[in-house]
N, C-alpha and C positions, 0 to 999 in steps of 0.2 A: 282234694289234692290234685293240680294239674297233672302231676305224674300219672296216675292213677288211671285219671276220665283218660288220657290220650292213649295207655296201653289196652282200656277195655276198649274206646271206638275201634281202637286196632284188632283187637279179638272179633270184634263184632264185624268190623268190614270183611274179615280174612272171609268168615264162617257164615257172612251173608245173614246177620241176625243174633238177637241173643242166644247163649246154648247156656250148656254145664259147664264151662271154663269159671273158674271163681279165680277172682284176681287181687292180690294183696300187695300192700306197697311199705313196707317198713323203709321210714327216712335213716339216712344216713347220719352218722354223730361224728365225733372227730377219734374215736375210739373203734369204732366201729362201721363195715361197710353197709349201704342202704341194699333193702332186698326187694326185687319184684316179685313176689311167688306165685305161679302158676296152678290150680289142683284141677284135678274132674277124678268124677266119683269111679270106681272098676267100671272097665265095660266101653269107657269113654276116652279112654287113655290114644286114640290117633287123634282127636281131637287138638289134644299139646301138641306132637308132631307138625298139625296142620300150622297153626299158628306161633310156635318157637322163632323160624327165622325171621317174621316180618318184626316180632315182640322183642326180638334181639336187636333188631336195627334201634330200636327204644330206648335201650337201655343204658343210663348215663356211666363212664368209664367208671365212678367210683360204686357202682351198682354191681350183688350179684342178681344174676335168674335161676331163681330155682324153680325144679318141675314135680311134681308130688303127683302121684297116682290115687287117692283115698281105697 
């Protein structure tokens, strides 16, 4: 899914590389809105921080973002 690949290079440029950011992309229906989900495992949680506002510039208006800590 294009969504998808252009929020991870956005992950990965932010953070200079792949990390622990896992990045999910539920499509949108006409019932329901599309979701980017953001996780990193405890421990890693400034990581989302780091990466939220550029991953938010991403995000299509019928999109949420959500940020999950595991």
């Amino acid at each position: 899914m294009l969504l998808r690949a252009d929020i991870t290079a956005t992950v990965n440029r932010r953070l200079a590389g792949e990390s622990m950011v896992s990045v999910r992309v539920i499509p949108a229906t006409p019932w329901r809105a599309g979701r980017v989900m953001l996780s990193a495992p405890h421990g890693y949680e400034s990581l989302i921080d780091d990466v939220s506002a550029p991953v938010l510039r991403k995000v299509p208006d019928d999109y949420e973002l959500v940020l999950k800590a595991a």
